[in-house]
PDB file of N, CA, C and O in Angstrom:
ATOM      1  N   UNK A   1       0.834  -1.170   0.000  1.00  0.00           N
ATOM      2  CA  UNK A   1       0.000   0.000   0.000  1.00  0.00           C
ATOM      3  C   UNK A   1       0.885   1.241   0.000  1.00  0.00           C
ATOM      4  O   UNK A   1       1.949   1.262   0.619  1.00  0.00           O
ATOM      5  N   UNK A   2       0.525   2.057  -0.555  1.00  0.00           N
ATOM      6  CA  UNK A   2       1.316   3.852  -0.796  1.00  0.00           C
ATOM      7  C   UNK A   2       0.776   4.725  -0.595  1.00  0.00           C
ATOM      8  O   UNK A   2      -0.111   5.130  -1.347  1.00  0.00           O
ATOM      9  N   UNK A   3       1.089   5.251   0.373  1.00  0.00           N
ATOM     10  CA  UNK A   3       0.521   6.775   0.979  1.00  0.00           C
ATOM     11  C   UNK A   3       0.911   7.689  -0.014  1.00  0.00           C
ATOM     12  O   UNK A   3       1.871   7.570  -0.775  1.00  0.00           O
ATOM     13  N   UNK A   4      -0.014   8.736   0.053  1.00  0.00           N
ATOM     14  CA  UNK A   4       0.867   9.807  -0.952  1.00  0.00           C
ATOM     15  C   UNK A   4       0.449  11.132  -0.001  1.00  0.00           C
ATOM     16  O   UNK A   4      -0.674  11.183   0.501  1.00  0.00           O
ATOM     17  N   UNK A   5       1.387  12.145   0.195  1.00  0.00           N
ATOM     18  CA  UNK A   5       1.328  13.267   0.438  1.00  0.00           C
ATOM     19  C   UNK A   5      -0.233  13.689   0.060  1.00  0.00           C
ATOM     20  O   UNK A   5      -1.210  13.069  -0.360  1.00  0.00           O
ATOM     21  N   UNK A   6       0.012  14.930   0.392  1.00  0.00           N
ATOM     22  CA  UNK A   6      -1.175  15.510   0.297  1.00  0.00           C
ATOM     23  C   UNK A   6      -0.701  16.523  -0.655  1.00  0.00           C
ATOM     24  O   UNK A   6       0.097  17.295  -0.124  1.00  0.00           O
ATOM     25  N   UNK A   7      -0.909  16.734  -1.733  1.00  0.00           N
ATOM     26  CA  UNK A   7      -0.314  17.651  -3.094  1.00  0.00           C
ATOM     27  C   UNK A   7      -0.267  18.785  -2.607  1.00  0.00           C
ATOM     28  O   UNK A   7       0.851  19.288  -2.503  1.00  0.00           O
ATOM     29  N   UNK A   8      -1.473  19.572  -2.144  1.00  0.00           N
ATOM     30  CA  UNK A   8      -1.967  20.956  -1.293  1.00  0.00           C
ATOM     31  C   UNK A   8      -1.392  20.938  -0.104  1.00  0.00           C
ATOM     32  O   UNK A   8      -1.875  21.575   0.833  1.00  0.00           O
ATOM     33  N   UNK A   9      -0.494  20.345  -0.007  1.00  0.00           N
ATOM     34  CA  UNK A   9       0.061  20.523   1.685  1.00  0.00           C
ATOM     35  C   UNK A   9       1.716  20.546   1.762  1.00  0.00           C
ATOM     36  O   UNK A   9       2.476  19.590   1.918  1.00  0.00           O
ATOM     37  N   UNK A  10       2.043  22.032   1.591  1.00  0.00           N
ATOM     38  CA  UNK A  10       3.772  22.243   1.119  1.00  0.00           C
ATOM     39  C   UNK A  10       4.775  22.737   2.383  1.00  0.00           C
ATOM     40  O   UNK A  10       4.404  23.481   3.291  1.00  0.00           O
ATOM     41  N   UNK A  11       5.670  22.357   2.292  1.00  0.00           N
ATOM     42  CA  UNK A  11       6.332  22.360   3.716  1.00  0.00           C
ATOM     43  C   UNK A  11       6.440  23.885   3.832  1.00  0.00           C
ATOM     44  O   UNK A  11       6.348  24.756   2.967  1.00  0.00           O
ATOM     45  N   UNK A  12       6.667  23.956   5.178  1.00  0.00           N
ATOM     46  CA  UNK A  12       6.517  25.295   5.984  1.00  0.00           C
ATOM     47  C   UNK A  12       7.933  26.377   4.882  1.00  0.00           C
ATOM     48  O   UNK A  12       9.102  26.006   4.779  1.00  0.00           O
ATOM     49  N   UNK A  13       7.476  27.404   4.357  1.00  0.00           N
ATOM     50  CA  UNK A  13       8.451  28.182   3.511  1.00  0.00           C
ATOM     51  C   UNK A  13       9.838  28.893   4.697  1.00  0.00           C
ATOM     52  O   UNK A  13      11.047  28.796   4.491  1.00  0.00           O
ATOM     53  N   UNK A  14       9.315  29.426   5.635  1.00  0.00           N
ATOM     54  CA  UNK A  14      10.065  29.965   6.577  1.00  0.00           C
ATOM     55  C   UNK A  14      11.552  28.965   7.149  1.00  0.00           C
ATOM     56  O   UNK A  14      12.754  29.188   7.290  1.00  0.00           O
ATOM     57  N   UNK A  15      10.809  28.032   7.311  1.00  0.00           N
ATOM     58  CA  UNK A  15      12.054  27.069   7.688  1.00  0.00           C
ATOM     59  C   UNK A  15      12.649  27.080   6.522  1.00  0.00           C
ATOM     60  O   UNK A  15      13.591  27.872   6.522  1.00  0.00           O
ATOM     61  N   UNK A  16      12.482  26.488   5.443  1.00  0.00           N
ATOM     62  CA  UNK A  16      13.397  26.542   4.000  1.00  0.00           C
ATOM     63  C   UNK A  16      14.343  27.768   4.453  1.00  0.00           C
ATOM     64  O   UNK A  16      15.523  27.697   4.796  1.00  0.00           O
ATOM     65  N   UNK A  17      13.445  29.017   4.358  1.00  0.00           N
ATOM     66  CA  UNK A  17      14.497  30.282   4.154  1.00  0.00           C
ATOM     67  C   UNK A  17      15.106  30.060   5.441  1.00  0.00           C
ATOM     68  O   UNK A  17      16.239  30.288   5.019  1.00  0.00           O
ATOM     69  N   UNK A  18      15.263  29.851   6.442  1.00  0.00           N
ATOM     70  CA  UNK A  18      15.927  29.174   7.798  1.00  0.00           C
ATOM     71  C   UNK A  18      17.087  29.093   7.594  1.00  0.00           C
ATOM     72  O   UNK A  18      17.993  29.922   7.681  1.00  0.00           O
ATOM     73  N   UNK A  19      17.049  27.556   7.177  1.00  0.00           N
ATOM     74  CA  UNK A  19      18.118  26.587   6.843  1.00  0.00           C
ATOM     75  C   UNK A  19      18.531  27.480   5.084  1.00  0.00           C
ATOM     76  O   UNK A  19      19.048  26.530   4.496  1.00  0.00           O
ATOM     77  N   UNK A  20      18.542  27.935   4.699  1.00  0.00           N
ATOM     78  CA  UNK A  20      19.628  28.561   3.473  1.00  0.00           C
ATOM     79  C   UNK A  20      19.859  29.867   4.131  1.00  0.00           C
ATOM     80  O   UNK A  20      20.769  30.465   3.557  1.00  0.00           O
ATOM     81  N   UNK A  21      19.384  30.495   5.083  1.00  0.00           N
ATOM     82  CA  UNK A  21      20.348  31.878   5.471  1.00  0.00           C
ATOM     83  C   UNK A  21      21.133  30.944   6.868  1.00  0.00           C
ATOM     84  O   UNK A  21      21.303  31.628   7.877  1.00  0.00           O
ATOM     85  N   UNK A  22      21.359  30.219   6.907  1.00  0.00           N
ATOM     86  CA  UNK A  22      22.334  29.908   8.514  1.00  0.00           C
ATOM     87  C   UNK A  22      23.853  30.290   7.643  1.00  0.00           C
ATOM     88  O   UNK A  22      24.542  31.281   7.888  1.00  0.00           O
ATOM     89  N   UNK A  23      24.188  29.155   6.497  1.00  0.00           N
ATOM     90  CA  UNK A  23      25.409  29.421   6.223  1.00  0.00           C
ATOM     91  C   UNK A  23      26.289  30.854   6.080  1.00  0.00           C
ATOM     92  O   UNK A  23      27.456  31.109   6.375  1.00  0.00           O
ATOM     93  N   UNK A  24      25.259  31.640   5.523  1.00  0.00           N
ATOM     94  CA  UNK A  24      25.323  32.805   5.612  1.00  0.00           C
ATOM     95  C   UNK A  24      25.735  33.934   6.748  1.00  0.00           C
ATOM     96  O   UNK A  24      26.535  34.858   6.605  1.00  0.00           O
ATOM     97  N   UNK A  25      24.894  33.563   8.011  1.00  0.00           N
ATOM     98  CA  UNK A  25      25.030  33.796   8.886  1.00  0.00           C
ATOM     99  C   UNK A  25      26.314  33.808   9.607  1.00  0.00           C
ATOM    100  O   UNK A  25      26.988  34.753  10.018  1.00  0.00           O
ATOM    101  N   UNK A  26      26.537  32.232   9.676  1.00  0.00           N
ATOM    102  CA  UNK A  26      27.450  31.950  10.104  1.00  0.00           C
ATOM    103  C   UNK A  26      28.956  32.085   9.452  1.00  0.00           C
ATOM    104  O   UNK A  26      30.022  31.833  10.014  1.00  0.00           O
ATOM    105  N   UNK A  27      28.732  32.582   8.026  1.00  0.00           N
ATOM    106  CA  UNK A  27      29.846  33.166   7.170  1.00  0.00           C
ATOM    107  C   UNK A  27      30.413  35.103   7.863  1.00  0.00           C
ATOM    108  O   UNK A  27      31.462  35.738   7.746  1.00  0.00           O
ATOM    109  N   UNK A  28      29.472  35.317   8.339  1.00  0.00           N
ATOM    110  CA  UNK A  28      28.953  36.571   8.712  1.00  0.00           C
ATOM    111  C   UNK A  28      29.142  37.136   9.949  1.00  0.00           C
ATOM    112  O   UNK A  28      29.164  38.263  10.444  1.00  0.00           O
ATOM    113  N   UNK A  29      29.246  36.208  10.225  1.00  0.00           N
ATOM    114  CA  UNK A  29      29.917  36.028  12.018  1.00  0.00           C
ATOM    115  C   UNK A  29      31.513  35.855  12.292  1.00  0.00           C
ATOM    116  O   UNK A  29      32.177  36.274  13.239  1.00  0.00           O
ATOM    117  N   UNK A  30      31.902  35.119  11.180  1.00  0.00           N
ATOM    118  CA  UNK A  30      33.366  34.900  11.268  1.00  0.00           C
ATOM    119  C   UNK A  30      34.083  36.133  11.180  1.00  0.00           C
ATOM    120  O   UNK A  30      34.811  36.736  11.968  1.00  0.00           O
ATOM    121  N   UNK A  31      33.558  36.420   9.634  1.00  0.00           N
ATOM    122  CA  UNK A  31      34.147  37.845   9.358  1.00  0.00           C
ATOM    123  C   UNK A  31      34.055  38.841  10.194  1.00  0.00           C
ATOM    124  O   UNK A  31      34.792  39.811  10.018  1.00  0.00           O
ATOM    125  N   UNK A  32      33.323  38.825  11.058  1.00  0.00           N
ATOM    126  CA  UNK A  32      33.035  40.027  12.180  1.00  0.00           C
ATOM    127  C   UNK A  32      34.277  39.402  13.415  1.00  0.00           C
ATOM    128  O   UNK A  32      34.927  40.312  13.929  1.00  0.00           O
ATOM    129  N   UNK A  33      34.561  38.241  13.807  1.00  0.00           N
ATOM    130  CA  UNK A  33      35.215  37.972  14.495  1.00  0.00           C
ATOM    131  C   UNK A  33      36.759  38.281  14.182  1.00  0.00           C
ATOM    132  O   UNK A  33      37.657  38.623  14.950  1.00  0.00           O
ATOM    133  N   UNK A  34      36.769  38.080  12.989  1.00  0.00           N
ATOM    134  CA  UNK A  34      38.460  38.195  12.414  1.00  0.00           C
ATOM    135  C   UNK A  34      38.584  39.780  12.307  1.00  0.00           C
ATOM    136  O   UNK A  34      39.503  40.291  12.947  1.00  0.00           O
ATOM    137  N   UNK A  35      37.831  40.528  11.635  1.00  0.00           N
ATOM    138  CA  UNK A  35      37.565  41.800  11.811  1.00  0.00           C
ATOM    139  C   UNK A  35      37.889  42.532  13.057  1.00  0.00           C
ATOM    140  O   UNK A  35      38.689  43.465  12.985  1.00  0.00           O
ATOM    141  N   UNK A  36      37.274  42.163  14.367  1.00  0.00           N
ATOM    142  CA  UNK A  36      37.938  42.203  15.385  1.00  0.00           C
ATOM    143  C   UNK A  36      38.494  42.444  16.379  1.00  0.00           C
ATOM    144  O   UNK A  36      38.426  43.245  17.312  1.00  0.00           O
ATOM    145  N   UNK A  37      39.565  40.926  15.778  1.00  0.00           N
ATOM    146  CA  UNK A  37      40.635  40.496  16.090  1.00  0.00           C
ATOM    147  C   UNK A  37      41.829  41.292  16.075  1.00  0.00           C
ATOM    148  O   UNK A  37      42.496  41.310  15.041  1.00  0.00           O
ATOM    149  N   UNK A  38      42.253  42.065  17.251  1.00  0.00           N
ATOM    150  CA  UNK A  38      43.802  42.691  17.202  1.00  0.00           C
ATOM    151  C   UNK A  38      45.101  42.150  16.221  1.00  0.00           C
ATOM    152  O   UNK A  38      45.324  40.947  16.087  1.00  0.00           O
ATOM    153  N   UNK A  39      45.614  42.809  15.806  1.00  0.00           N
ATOM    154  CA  UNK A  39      46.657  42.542  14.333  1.00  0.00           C
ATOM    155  C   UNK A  39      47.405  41.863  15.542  1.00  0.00           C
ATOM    156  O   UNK A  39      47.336  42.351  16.670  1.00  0.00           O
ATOM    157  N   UNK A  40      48.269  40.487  15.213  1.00  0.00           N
ATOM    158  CA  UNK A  40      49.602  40.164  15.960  1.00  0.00           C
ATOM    159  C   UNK A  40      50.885  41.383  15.566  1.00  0.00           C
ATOM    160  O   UNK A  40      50.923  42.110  14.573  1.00  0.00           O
ATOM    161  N   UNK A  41      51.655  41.322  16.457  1.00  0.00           N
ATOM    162  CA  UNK A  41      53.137  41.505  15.920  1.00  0.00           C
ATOM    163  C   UNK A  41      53.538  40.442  15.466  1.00  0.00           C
ATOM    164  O   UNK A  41      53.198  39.369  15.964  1.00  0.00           O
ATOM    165  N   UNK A  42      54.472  40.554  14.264  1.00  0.00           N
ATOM    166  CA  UNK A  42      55.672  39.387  13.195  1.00  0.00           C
ATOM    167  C   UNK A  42      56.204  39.556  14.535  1.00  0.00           C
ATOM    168  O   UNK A  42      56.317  40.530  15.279  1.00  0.00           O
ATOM    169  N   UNK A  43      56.587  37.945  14.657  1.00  0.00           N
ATOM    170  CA  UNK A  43      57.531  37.365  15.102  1.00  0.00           C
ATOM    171  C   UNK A  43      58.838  37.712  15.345  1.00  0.00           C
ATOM    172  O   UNK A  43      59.551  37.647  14.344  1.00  0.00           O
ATOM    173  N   UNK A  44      59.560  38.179  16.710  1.00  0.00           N
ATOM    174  CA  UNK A  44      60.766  38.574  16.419  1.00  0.00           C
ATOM    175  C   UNK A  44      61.851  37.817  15.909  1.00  0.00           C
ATOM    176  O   UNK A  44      62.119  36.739  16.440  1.00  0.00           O
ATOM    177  N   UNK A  45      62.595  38.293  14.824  1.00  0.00           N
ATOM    178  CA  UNK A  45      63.446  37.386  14.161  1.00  0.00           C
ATOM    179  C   UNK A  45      64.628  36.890  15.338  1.00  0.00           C
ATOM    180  O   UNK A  45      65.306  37.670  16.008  1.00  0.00           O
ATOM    181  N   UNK A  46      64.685  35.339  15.403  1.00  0.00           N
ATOM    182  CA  UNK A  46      65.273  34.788  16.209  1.00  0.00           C
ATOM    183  C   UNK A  46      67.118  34.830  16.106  1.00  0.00           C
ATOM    184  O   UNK A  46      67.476  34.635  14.944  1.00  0.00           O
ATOM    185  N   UNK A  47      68.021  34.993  16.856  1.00  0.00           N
ATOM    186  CA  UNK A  47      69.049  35.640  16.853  1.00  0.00           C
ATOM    187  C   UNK A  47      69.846  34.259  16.469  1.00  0.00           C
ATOM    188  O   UNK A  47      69.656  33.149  16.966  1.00  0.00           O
ATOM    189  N   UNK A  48      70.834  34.641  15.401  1.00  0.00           N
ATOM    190  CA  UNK A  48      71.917  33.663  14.958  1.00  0.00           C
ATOM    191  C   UNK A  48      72.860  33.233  15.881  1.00  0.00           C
ATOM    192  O   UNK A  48      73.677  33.848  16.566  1.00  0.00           O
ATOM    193  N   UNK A  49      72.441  31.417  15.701  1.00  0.00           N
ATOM    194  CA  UNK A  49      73.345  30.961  16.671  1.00  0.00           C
ATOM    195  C   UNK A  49      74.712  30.593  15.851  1.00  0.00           C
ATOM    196  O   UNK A  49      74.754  30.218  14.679  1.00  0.00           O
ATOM    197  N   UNK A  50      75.915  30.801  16.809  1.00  0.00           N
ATOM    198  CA  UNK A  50      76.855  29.918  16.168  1.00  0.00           C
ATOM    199  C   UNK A  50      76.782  28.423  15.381  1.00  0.00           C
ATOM    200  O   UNK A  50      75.793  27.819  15.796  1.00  0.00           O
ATOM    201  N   UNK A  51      77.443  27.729  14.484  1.00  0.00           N
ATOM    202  CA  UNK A  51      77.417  26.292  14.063  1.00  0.00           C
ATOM    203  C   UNK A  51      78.270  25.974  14.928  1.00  0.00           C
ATOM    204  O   UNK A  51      78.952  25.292  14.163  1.00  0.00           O
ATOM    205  N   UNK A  52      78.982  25.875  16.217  1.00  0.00           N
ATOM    206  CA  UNK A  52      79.313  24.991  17.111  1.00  0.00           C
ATOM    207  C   UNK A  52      78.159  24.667  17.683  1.00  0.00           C
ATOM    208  O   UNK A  52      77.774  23.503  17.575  1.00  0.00           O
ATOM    209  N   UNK A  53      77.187  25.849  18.575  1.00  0.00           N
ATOM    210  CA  UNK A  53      76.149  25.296  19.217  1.00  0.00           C
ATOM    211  C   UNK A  53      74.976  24.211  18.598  1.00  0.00           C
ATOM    212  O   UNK A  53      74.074  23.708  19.269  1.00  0.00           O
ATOM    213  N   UNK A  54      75.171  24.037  17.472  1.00  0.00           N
ATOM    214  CA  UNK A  54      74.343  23.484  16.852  1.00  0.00           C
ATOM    215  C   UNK A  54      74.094  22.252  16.640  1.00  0.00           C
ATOM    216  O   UNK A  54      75.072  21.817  16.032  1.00  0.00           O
ATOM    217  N   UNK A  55      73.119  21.192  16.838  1.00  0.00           N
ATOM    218  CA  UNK A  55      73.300  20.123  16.684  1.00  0.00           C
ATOM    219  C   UNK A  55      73.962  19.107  17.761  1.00  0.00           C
ATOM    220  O   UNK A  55      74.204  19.538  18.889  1.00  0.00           O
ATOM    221  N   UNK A  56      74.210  17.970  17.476  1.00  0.00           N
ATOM    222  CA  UNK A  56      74.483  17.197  18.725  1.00  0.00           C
ATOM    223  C   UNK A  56      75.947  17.524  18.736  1.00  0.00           C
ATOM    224  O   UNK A  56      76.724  17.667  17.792  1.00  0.00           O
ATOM    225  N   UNK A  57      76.184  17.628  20.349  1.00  0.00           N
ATOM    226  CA  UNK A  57      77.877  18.514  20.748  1.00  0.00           C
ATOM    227  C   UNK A  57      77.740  17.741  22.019  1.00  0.00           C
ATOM    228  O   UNK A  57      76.762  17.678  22.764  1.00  0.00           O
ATOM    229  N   UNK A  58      79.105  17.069  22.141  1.00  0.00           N
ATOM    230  CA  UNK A  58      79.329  15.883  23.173  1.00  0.00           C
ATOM    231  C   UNK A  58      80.033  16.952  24.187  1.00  0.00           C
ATOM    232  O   UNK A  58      80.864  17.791  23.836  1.00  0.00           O
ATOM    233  N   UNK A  59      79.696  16.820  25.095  1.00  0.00           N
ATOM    234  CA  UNK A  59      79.685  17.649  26.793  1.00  0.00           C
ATOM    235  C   UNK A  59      80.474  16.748  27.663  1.00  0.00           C
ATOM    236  O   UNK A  59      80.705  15.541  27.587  1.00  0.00           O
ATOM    237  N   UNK A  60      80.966  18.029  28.849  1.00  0.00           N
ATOM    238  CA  UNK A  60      81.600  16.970  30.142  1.00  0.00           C
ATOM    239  C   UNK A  60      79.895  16.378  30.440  1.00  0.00           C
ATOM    240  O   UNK A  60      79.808  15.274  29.904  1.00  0.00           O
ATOM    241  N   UNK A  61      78.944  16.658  30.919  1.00  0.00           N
ATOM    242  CA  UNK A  61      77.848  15.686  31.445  1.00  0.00           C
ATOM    243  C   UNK A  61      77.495  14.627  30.459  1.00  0.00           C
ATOM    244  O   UNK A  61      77.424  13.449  30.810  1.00  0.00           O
ATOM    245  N   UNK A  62      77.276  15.002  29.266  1.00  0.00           N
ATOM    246  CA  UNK A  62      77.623  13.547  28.444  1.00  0.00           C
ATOM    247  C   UNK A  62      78.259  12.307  28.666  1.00  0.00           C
ATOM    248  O   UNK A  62      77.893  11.164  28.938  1.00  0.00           O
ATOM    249  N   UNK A  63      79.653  13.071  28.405  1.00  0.00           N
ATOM    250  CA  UNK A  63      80.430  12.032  28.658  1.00  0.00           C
ATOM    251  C   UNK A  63      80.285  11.242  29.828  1.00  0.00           C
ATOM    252  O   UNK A  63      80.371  10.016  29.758  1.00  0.00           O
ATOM    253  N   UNK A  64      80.002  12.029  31.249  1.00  0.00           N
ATOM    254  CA  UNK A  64      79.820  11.440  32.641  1.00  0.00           C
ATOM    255  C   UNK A  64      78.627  10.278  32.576  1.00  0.00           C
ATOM    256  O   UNK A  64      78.827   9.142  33.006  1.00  0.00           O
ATOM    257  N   UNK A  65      77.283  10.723  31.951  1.00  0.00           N
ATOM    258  CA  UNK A  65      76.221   9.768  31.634  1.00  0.00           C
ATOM    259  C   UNK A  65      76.614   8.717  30.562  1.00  0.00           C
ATOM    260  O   UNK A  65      75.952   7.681  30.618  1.00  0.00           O
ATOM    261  N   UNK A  66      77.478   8.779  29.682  1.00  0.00           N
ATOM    262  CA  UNK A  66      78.363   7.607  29.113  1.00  0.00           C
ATOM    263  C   UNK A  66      79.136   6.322  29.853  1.00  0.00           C
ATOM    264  O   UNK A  66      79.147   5.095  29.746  1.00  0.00           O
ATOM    265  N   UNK A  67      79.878   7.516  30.800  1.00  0.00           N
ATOM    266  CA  UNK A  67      80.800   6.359  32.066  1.00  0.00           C
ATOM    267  C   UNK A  67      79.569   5.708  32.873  1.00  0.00           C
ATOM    268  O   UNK A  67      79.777   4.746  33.612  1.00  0.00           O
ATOM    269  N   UNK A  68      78.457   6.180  32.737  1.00  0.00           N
ATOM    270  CA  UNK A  68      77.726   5.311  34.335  1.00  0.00           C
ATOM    271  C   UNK A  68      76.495   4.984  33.455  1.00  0.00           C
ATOM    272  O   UNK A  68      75.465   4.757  34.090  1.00  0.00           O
ATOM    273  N   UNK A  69      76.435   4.934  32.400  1.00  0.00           N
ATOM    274  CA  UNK A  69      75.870   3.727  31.069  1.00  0.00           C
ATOM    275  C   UNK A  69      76.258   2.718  31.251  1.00  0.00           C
ATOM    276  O   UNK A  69      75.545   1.792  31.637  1.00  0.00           O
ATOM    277  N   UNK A  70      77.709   2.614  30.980  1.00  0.00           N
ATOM    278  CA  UNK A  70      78.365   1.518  30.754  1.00  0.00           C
ATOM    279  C   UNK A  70      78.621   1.554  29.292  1.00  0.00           C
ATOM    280  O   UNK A  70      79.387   0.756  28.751  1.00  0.00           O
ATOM    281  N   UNK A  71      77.918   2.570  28.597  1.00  0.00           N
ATOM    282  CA  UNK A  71      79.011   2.800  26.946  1.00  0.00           C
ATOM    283  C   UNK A  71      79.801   2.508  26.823  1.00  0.00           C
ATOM    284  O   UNK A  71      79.918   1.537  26.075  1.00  0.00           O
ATOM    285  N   UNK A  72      81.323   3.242  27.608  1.00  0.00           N
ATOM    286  CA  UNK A  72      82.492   3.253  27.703  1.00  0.00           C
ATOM    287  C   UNK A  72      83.374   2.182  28.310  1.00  0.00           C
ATOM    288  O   UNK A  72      84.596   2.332  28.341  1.00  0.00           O
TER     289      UNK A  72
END
């Protein structure tokens, strides 16, 4: 058996327009948030290290945690 709608009986129009202005909305809201939003300061440029400090550099405490490893 098949029900059929009622032809004369069309869904509520308001909700339709509802649900197609949210995205909107909510597009609308962002932009107001970023808008705002206080500018950052750039990043202060980070100061050049020497290439000794750089990278793995074998130390007196190294070495000491080597002797009581048992590495050595």
């Amino acid at each position: 058996m098949r029900i059929d709608m009622d032809k004369d009986k069309q869904p509520d129009p308001t909700r339709r327009s509802l649900l197609k202005a949210f995205p909107l909305g909510a597009l609308a809201v962002a932009a107001a948030a970023r808008a705002r939003a206080p500018e950052s300061q750039p990043p202060a440029a980070p100061e050049p290290e020497s290439q000794a400090s750089r990278g793995y550099h074998e130390t007196e405490h190294i070495r000491r945690y080597y002797r009581t490893a048992a590495y050595w």
